[in-house]
N, C-alpha and C positions, 0 to 999 in steps of 0.2 A: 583326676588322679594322673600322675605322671607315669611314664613306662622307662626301664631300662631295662637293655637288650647284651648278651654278654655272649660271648663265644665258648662253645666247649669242643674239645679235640682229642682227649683222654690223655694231656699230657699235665705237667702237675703247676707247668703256671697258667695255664684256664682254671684248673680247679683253684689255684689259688685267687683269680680273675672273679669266679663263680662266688667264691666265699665272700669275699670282699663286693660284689655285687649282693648278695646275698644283706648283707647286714646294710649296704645302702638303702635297698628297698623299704626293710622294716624300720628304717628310721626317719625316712621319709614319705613312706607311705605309698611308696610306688609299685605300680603292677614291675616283676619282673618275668620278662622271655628268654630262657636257655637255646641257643641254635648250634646244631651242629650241619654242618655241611661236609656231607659225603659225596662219591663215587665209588663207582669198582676200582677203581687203585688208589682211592683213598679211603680206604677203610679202619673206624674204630668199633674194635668190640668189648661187648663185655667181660668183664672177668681177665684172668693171665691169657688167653688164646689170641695170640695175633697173628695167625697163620691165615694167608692169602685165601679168601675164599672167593671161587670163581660166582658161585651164584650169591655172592651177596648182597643186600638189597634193601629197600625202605624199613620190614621190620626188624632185618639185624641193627639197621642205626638206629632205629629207635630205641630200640632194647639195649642197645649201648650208650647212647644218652643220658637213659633212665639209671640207668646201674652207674653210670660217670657221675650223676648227679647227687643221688644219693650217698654216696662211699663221699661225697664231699661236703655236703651240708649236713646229711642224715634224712631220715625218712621223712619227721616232718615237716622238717622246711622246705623238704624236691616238692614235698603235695603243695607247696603252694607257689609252685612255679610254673609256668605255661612251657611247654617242651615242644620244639621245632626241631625236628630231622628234615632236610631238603638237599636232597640231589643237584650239587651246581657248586661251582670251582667256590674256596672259602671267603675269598673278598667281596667280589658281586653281593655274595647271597647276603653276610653280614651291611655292606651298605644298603642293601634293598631296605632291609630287617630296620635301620635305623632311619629310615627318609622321617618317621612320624614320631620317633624318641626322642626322651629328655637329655640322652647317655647313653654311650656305646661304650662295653667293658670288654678288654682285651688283655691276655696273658704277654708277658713283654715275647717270647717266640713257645714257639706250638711243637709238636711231634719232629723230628727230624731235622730241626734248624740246629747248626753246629754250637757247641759250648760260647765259640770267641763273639760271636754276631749277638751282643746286648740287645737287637730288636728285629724279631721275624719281620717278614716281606710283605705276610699279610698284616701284621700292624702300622709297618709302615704308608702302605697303600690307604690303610681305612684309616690313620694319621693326615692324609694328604687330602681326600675327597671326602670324609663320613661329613655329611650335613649337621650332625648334632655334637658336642663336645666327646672327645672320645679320653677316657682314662687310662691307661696302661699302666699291669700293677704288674710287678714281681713276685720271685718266691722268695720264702724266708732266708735261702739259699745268697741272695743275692742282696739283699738289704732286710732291715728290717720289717716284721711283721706288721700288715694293717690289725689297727685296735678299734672295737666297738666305739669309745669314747675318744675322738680324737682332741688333741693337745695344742696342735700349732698346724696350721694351715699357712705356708710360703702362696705369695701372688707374685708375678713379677711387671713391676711398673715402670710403661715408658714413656708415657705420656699419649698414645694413640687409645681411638678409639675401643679398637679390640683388649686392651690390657683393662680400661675401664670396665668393658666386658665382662674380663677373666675374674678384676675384682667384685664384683656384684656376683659371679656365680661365685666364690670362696666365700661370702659374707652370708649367704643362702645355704651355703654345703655345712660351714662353721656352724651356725645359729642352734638346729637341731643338736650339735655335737658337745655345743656352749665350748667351741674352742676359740683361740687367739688366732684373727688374722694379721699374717705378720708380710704388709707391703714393702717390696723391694726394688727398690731404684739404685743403680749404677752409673755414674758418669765419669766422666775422665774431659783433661783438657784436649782438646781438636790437633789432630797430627800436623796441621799447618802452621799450627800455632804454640806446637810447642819448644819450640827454638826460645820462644818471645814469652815464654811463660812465665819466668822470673821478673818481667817487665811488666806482664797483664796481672800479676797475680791471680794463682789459681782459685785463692779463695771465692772469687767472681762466678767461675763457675759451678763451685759447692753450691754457692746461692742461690744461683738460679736455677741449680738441680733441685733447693727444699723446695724450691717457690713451684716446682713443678711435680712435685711428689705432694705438695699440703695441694694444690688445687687439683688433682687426681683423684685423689682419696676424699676427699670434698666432694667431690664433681658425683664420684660413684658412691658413696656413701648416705647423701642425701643426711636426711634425721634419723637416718639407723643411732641406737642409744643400745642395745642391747647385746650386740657384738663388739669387742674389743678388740680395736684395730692397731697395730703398733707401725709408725712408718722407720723403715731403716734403709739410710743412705751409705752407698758404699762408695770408692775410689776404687776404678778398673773396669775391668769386662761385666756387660751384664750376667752372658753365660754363667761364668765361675763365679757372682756375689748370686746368682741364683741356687747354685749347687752346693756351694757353701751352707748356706742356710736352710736349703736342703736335708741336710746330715741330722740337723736338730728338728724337722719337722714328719707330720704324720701323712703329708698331703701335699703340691706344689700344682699349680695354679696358672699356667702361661696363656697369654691369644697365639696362632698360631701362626701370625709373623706380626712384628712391628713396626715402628714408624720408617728405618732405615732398610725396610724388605721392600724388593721390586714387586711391582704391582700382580705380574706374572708367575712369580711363586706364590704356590698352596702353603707352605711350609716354610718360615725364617729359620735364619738358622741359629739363633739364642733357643727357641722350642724344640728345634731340632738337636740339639746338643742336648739340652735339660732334657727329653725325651729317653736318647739312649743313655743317658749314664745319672741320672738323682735314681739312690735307692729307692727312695718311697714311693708311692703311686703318684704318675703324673698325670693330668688332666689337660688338653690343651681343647679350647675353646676356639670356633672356626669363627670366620667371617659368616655373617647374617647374608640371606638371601639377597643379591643386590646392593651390598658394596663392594 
């Protein structure tokens, strides 16, 4: 049985985080962990009181966990969630929380992060180092609502390893959902080359972009028969033909850099764009231990 692991903070995009964690579990059958990570001057509590309390302490966060939990799922789906209060700053404790999970669920920013910032600092952090695929879902506030039954699942294809990656977890996430996954590749012609483009014809490079989009989707797809995959090729930025497509999906699907990312970033930045700005929950898929 798989585990996912989700952040709670008491602010309303973890519980949104929570929810949407919540109904991943039960549809895949996955244990879920709720962690909240306190201190004395980070404290969440239960109920309207959120007046500074000097002595407060393991079972005020518990107790405020539990009542976060519940006022967000309801009483009987918190009973079947494993609840983790731990004293230790919120990024640590949440990568710790994930070294052995399927999924780490995170609200796009937490308590105290300002309106304009599309993505707290501890999302970003456990976006850069979390070992396992991390998701980042919004509030209804911000884009659209996650649905039990999801409809269209966005991947975004570049032809690297890690994108093949991302496609096999979207064809895995889809399956249980019976939704469409809808593979996306971007090309454009080469800025060296585009003086000379009207002499190379661009079409040259359409083609070689399917031929690189059909043996992707091939490559990761194997004999899957039971998910329907649609491939669509765009002209422009990878970012923007992923955000676009975006708009009309319930889910979006990145590896967390590709083929044109330095070796040295944790994070490309096609992931890192589709990260802060696609309404829908984003999922970005990290590099495997040792490449």
């Amino acid at each position: 049985m798989g585990r996912i692991v989700v952040g709670v903070d008491g602010s309303e995009h973890a519980a949104a985080a929570l929810r949407w964690a919540q109904r991943e579990a039960e549809v895949h059958g996955h244990d879920l962990t709720a962690l909240l990570a306190w201190s004395l001057f980070n404290q969440v509590h239960a109920g309207r009181d959120v007046t500074f309390q000097p002595d407060y302490g393991q079972a005020d966060a518990a107790a405020a966990l539990s009542a976060t939990i519940e006022g967000a799922v309801g009483a009987d789906a918190a009973a079947r969630i494993r609840q983790i209060a731990v004293c230790d700053l919120p990024a640590p404790a949440l990568l710790d929380a994930a070294r052995d999970a399927d999924l780490l669920v995170l609200g796009s920013r937490g308590l105290g992060q300002l309106r304009e910032f599309l993505l707290g600092s501890i999302s970003q952090t456990c976006l850069h180092h979390a070992p396992c695929p991390v998701a980042i879902v919004r509030t209804t506030d911000e884009g659209p609502a996650a649905t039990h039954d999801r409809g269209r699942i966005v991947v975004g294809i570049d032809g690297s390893e890690l994108s093949s990656s991302a496609l096999r977890w979207a064809i895995e996430e889809a399956r249980p959902h019976g939704a469409t996954v809808e593979a996306v590749h971007a090309w454009h012609v080469p800025y060296a080359v585009a003086s000379m483009a009207a002499a190379m014809q661009p079409a040259l490079f359409e083609d070689s972009a399917r031929e690189l989009l059909d043996r992707s989707v091939e490559a990761a797809s194997g004999d899957v028969t039971d998910v329907r995959i649609e491939r669509v090729l765009v002209s422009g930025s990878a970012a923007d033909a992923i955000l676009n497509a975006a708009e009309r999906a319930d889910a979006v699907v990145v590896g967390s850099r590709g083929v044109g990312g330095f070796r040295g970033l944790l994070l490309g930045s096609v992931s890192h764009q589709v990260a802060h700005h696609a309404a829908c929950p984003v999922v970005v898929v990290p590099l495997e231990q040792g490449e």
